[in-house]
C-alpha positions as CSV (number, residue, x, y, z in Angstrom):
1,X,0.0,0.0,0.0
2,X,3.2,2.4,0.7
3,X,4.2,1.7,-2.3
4,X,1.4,2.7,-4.3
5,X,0.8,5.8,-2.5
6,X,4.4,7.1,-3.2
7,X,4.1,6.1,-7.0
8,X,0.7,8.0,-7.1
9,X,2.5,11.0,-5.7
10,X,5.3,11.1,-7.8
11,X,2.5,10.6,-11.0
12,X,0.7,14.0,-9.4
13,X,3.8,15.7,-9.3
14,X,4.6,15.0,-12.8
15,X,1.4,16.5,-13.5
16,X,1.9,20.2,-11.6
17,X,5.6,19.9,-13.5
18,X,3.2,19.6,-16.2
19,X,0.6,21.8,-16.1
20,X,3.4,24.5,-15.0
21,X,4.9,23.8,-18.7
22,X,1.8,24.2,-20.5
23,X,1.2,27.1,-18.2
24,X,4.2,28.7,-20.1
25,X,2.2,29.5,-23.6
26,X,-1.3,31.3,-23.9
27,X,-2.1,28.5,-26.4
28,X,-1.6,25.4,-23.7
29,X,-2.3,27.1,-20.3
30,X,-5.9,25.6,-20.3
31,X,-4.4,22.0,-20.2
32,X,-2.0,23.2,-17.9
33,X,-4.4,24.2,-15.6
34,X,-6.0,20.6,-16.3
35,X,-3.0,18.8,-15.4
36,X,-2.2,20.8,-12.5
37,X,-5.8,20.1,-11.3
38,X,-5.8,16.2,-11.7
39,X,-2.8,16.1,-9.9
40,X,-4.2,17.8,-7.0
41,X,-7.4,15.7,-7.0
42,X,-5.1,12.8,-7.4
43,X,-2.9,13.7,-4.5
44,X,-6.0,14.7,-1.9
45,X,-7.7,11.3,-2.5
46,X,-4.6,9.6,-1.6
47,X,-3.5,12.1,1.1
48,X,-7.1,10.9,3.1
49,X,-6.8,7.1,2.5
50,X,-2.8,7.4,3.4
51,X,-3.7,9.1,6.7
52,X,-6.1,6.4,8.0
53,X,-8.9,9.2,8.9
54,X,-11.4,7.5,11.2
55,X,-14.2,9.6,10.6
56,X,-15.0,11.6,7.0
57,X,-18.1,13.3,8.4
58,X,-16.5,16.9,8.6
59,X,-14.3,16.5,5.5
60,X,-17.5,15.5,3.2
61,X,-18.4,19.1,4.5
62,X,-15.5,21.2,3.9
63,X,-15.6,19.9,0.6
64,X,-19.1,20.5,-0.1
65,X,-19.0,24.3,1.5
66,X,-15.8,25.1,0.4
67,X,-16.6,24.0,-2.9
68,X,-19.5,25.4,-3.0
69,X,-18.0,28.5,-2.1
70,X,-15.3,28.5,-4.7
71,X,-17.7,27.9,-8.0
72,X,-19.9,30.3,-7.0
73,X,-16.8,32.4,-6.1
74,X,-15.1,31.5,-9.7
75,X,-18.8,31.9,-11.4
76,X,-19.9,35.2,-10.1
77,X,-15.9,37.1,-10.5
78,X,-15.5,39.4,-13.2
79,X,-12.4,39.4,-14.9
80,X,-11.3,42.5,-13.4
81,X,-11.7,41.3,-10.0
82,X,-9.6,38.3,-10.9
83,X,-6.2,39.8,-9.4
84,X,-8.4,40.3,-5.8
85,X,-9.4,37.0,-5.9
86,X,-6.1,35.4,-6.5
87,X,-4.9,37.5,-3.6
88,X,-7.7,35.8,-1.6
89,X,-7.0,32.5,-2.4
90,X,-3.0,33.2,-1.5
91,X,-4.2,34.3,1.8
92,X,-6.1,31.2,2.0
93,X,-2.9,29.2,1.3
94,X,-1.0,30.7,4.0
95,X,-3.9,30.6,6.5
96,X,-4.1,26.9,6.0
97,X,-0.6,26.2,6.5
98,X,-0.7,28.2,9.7
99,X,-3.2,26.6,11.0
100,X,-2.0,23.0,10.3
101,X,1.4,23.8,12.2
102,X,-0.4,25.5,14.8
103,X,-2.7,22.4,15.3
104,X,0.8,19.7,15.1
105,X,2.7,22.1,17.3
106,X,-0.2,21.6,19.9
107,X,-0.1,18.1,19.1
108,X,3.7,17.8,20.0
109,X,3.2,19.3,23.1
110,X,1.5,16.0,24.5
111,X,4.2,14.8,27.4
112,X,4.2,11.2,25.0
113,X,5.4,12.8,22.2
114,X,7.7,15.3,22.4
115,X,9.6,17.8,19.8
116,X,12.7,17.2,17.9
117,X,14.7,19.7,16.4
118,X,12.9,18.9,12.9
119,X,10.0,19.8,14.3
120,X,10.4,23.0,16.3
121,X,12.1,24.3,12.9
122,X,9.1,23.4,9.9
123,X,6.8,24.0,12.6
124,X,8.2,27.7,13.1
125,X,9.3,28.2,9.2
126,X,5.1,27.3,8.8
127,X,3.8,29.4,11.0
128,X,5.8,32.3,10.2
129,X,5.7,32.3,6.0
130,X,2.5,31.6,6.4
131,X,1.2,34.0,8.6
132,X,2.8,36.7,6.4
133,X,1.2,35.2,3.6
134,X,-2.6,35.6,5.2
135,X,-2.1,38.9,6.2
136,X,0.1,40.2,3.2
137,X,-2.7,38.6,0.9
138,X,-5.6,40.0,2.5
139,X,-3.9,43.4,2.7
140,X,-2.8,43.3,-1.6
141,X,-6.9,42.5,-1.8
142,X,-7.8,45.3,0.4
143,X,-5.6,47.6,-1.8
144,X,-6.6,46.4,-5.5
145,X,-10.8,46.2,-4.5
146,X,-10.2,50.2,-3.0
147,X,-11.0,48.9,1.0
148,X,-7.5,49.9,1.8
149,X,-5.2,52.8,0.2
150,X,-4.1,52.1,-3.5
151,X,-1.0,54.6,-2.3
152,X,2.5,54.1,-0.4
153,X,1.5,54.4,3.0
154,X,5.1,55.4,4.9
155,X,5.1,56.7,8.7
156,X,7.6,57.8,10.9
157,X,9.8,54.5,12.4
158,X,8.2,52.3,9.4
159,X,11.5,50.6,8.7
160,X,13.2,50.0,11.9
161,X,9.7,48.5,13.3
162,X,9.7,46.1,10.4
163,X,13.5,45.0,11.1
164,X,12.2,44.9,15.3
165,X,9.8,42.5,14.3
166,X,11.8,40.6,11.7
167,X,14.6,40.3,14.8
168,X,11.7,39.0,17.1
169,X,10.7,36.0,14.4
170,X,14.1,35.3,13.8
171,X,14.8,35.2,18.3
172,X,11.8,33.4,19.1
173,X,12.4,30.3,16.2
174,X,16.2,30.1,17.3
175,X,14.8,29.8,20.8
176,X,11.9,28.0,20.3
177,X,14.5,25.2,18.1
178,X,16.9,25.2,21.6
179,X,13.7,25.2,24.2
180,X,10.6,23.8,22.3
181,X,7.4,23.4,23.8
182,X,7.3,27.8,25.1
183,X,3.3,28.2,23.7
184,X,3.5,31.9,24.2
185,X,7.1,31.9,22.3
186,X,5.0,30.3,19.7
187,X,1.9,32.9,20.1
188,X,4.4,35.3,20.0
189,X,5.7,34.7,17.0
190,X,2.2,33.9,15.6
191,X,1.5,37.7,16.5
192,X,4.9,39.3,15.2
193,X,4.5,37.6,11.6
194,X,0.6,38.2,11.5
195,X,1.7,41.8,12.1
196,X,4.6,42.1,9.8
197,X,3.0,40.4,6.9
198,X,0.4,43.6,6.9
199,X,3.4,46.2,7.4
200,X,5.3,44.7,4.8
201,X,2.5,45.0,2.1
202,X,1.0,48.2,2.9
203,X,3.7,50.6,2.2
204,X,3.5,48.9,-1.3
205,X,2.1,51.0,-3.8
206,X,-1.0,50.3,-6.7
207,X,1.8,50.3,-9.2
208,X,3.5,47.5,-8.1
209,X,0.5,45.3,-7.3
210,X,0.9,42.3,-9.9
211,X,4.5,42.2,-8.4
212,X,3.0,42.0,-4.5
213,X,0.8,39.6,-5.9
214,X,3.0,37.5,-7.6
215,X,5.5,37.2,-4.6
216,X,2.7,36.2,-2.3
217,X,2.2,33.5,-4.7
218,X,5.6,32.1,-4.1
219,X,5.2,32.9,-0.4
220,X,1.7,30.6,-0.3
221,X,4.3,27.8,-2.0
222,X,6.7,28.2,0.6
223,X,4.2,28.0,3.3
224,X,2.7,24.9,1.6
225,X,6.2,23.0,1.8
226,X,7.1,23.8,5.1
227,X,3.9,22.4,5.8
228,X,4.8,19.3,4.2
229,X,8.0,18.8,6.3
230,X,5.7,19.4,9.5
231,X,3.0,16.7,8.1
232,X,6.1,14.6,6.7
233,X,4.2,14.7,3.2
234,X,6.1,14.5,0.5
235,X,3.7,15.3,-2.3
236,X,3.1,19.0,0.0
237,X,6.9,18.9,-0.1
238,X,7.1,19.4,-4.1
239,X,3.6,20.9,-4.6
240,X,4.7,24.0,-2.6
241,X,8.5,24.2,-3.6
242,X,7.3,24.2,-7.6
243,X,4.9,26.8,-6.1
244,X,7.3,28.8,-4.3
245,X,10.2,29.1,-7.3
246,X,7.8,29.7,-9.9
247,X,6.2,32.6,-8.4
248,X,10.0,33.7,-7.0
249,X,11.0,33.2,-11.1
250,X,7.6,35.0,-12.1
251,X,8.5,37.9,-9.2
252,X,12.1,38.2,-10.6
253,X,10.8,38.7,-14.4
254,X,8.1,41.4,-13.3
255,X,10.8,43.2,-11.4
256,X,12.9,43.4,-14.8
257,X,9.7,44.4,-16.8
258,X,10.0,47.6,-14.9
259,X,13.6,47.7,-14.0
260,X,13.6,47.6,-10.6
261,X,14.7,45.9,-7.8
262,X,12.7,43.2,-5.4
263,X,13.9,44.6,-2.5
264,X,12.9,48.0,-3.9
265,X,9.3,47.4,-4.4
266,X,9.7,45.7,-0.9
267,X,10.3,48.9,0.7
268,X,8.2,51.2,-0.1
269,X,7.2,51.2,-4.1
270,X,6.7,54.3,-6.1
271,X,6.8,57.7,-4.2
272,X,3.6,59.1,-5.5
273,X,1.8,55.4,-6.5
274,X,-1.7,55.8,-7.0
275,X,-2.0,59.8,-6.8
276,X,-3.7,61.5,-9.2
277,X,-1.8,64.6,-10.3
278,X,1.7,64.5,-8.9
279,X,4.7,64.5,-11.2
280,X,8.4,63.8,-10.1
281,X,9.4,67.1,-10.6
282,X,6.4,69.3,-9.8
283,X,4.0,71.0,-11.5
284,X,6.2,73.0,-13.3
285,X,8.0,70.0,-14.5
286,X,4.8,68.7,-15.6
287,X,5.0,68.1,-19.7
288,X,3.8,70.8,-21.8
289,X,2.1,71.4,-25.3
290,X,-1.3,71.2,-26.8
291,X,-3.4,67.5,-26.5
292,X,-5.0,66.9,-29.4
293,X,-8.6,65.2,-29.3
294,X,-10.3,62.9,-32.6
295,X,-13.8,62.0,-32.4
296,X,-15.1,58.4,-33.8
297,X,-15.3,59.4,-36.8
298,X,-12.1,60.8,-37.1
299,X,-10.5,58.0,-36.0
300,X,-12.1,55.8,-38.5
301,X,-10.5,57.5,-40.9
302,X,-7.6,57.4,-39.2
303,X,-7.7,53.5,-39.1
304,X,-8.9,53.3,-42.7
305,X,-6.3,55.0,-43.9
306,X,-3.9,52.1,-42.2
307,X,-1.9,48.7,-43.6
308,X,-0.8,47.9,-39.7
309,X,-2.0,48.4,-36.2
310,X,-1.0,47.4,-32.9
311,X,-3.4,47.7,-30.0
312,X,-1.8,48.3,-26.5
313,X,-3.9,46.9,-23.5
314,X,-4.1,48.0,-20.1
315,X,-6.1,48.3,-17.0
316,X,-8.8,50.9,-18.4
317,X,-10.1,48.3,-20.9
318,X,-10.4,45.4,-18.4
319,X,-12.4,48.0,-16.2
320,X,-14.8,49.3,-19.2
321,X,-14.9,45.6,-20.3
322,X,-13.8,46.3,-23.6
323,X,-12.1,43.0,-24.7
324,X,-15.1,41.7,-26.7
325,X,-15.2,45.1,-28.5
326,X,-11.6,45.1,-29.2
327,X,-12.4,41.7,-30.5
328,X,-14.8,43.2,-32.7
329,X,-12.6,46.1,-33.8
330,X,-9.8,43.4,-35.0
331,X,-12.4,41.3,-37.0
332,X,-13.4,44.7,-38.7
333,X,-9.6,46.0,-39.6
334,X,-8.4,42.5,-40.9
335,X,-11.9,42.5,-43.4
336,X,-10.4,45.3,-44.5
337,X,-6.7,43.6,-45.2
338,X,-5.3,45.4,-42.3
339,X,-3.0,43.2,-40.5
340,X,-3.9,43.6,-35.9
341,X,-1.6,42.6,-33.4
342,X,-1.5,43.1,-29.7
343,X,1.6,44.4,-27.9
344,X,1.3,43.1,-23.9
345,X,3.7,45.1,-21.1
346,X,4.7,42.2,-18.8
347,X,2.7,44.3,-15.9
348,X,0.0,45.4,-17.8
349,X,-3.0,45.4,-15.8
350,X,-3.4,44.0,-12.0
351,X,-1.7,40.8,-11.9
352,X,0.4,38.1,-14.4
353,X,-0.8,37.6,-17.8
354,X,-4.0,39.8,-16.7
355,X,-4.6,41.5,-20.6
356,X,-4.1,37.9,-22.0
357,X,-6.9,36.1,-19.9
358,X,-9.2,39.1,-21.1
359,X,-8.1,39.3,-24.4
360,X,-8.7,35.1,-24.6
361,X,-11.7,35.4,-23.0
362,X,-12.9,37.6,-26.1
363,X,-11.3,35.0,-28.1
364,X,-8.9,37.0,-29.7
365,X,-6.2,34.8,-31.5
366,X,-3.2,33.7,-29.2
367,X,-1.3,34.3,-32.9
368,X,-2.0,38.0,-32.4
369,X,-0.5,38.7,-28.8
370,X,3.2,40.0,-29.0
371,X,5.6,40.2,-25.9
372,X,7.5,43.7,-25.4
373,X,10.6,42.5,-26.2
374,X,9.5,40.6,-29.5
375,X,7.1,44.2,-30.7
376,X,8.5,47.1,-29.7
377,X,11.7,47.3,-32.7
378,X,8.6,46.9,-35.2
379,X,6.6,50.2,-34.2
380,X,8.3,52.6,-36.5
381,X,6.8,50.5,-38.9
382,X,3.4,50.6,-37.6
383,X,1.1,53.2,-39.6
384,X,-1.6,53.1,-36.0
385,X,-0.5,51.9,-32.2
386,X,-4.0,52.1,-30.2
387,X,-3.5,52.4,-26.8
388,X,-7.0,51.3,-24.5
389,X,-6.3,52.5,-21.1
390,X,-2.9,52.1,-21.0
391,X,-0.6,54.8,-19.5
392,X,2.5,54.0,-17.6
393,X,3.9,51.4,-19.6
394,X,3.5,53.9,-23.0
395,X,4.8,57.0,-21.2
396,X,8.1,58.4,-22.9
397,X,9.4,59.6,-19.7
398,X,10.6,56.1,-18.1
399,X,13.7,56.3,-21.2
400,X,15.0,59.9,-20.8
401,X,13.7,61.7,-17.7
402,X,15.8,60.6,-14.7
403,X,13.9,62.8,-12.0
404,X,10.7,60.5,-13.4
405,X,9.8,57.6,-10.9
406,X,9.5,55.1,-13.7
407,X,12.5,56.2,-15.3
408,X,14.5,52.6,-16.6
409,X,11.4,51.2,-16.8
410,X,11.2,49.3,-20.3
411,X,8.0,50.6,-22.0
412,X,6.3,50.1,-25.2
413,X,7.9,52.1,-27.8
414,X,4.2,53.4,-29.4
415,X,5.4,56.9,-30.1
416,X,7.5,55.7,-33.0
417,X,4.5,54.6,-34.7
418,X,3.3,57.0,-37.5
419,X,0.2,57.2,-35.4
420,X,-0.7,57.2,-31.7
421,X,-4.3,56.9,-30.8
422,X,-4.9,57.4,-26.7
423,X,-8.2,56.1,-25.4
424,X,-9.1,57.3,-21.7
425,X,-11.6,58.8,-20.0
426,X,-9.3,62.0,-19.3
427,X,-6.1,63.5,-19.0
428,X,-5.8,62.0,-15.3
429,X,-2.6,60.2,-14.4
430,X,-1.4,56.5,-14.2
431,X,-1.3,54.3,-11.2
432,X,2.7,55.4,-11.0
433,X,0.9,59.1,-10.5
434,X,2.6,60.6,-13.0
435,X,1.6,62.7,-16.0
436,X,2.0,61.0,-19.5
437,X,4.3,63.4,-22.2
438,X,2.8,60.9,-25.1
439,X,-0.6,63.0,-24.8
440,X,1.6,65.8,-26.0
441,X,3.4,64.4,-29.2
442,X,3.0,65.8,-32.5
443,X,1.9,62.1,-33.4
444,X,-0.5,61.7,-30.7
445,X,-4.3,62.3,-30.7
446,X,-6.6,61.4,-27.8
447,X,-9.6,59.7,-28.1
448,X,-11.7,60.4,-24.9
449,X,-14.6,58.2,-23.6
450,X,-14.8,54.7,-21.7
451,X,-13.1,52.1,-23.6
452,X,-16.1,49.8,-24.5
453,X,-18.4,52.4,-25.5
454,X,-15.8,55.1,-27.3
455,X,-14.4,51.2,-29.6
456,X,-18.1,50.4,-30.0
457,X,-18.6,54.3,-31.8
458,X,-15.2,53.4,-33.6
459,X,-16.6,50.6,-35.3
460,X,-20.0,51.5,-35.8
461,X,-18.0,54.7,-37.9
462,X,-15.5,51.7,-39.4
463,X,-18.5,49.8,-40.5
464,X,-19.8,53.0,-42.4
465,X,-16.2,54.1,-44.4
């Protein structure tokens, strides 16, 4: 019987390695997410006839509520609330991993038992990853659904409280490794990492919430395998570590989308993140020159008139909902032998890969969707780039102003094209809180209006040409 429940968790962890393949190409990541699901089932229906449960009253209920609660969850959640939700469900991941060391540590503590050295160490390494994670996830939701402030939240003593805390964690598991069995060490510790996983998120600005996100991801993994070595599971073992270095990898490659440091966004994010009207420089720095507007119909010309066009995704269309009329836009242009791509910023949006799930969803093409890196030399010769409420990751500023807060940050090249078309509802800044110069270029024409509605007058005026 040992034997076959090893071999069935080394075949589910073939599957995550798997699903995290497929996971690496829009056109596979379905199956991936297959894979990575049987292998879970697979390793949950071994897990409860490996640990000889005597009673499977209250699990038949967790799984029907939780389940219940997770398809209505993943049935009712617009696609723009997708980035909260993942933060939920990494707060959920660290929760559970607390509360499974907290139960074993209480377990240990029967005078028949006793602690080894093993255990005073996962037990702590649990508690305290994944305490960080619950609170750190629930504080990223707070901040992307508007509960808690989208801006970097600094106060006097901010960093030497965080490194007081971080020295407590660090005392109380070396002492609770040399003394185990001290509960209110243990609740101690509890408290300190409950505490620091909301000061370490909260200074984090809204522009640097996909990379939060991401690295909350990798500490749910974590939390999950340090689990495992407390439960002496060896399927939670690999589960979590392919969880933890993904999102770690993931973290890493967001980081160099904007050119910035992990321990940067760590402590403290952008200045002015999530301000409205704030430039690096001050108002007087703030770009100059006329803004020039185009109507629908206007624009319709504008597109008419094109052989190639590259749309530029970002946040504003998945909040107007705009992917199906996009979809509808690219269907119209390529009747008319105009050849449509997609240019994605690698933190585009909210969270990972968030313009690509919408853009699918509206079942645009995988074909069409270009990397930064593989687009951005091909936008000189690009008669039209369409930006749909985008701003950051466009903004000119980030390669030559060095008093800018996104300056080094790789962007998408748009004002080369011939052509820049800007859709947004005004002239209000970016989650970085800095004013956009591209509104100003001779090349540049604003097209005001939310994104669905002002792309559903485009090609109504398309339709007519």
């Amino acid at each position: 019987m040992h034997v076959i429940i090893e071999l069935s968790y080394l075949l589910s962890s073939i599957l995550f390695i798997f699903g995290i393949k497929k996971l690496g190409s829009p056109k596979t990541a379905r199956q991936g997410n297959t894979y990575s699901a049987l292998g879970m089932l697979l390793a949950i229906v071994v897990t409860l006839f490996d640990q000889h449960i005597v009673t499977y009253e209250w699990i038949i209920i967790g799984l029907v509520v939780g389940g219940a609660i997770g398809a209505t969850m993943a049935i009712k959640v617009q696609m723009t609330g997708m980035p909260q939700m993942v933060g939920i469900l990494n707060g959920f991941g660290g929760g559970a991993s607390t509360l499974v060391a907290m139960s074993e540590y209480y377990k240990l503590m029967d005078p028949t038992r006793g602690f080894t050295h093993q255990d005073s160490v996962t037990i702590a390494l649990s508690i305290l990853i994944g305490a960080v994670t619950f609170t750190g996830s629930f504080i990223a939701f707070g901040k992307l659904q508007g509960f808690v402030t989208g801006k970097v939240v600094k106060y006097p003593g901010q960093h030497p409280l965080n490194a007081f805390l971080v020295l407590i964690v660090l005392a109380g598991t070396i002492y609770e490794v040399m003394f185990p069995g001290t509960e209110w060490l243990m609740l101690t510790l509890l408290s300190a990492s409950l505490l620091l996983g909301v000061l370490l998120v909260l200074p984090i600005g809204g522009a640097d919430m996909p990379v939060a996100i991401s690295l909350l991801n990798s500490y749910s993994g974590l939390a999950a395998s340090a689990t495992g070595f407390v439960l002496g599971n060896n399927e939670l073992i690999i589960a979590g570590a392919l969880v933890g270095a993904s999102g770690i990898i993931l973290t890493l490659i967001m980081c160099r989308g904007m050119n910035r440091s992990l321990m940067n966004v760590l402590l403290g994010g952008w200045e002015s993140a999530g301000s409205a009207s704030t430039t690096a420089g001050g108002a007087s720095d703030k770009p100059q020159g006329d803004v020039k507007s185009v109507d629908a119909q206007e624009a319709a010309m504008i597109f008419d008139a094109a052989s190639s066009v590259v749309i530029v995704p970002g946040y504003g269309m998945a909040v107007a909902q705009a992917q199906h009329a996009i979809r509808d836009l690219t269907n119209l242009l390529e009747k008319k032998g105009i050849k449509v791509r997609f240019a994605i910023h690698p933190v585009a949006g909210r969270m990972p890969g968030h313009m690509n799930v919408l853009l699918a969803e509206a079942n645009i093409s995988y074909d069409k969707l270009y990397a930064m890196e593989d687009i951005n030399d091909d936008f000189p010769n690009t008669d039209v780039a369409l930006i749909i409420g985008a701003n950051d990751v466009v903004n000119p500023a980030a390669r030559h102003d060095q008093s800018s807060p996104i300056f080094g940050m790789p962007i998408l090249n748009v004002d080369y094209a011939k052509t820049v078309i800007i859709n947004k509802r005004s002239m209000n800044a970016g989650y970085a809180g800095i004013d956009n110069e591209l509104f100003f270029y001779p090349n540049a024409f604003m097209y005001f209006g939310d994104a669905k509605d002002a792309v559903s007058k485009l090609n109504n005026e398309i339709k007519e040409l």
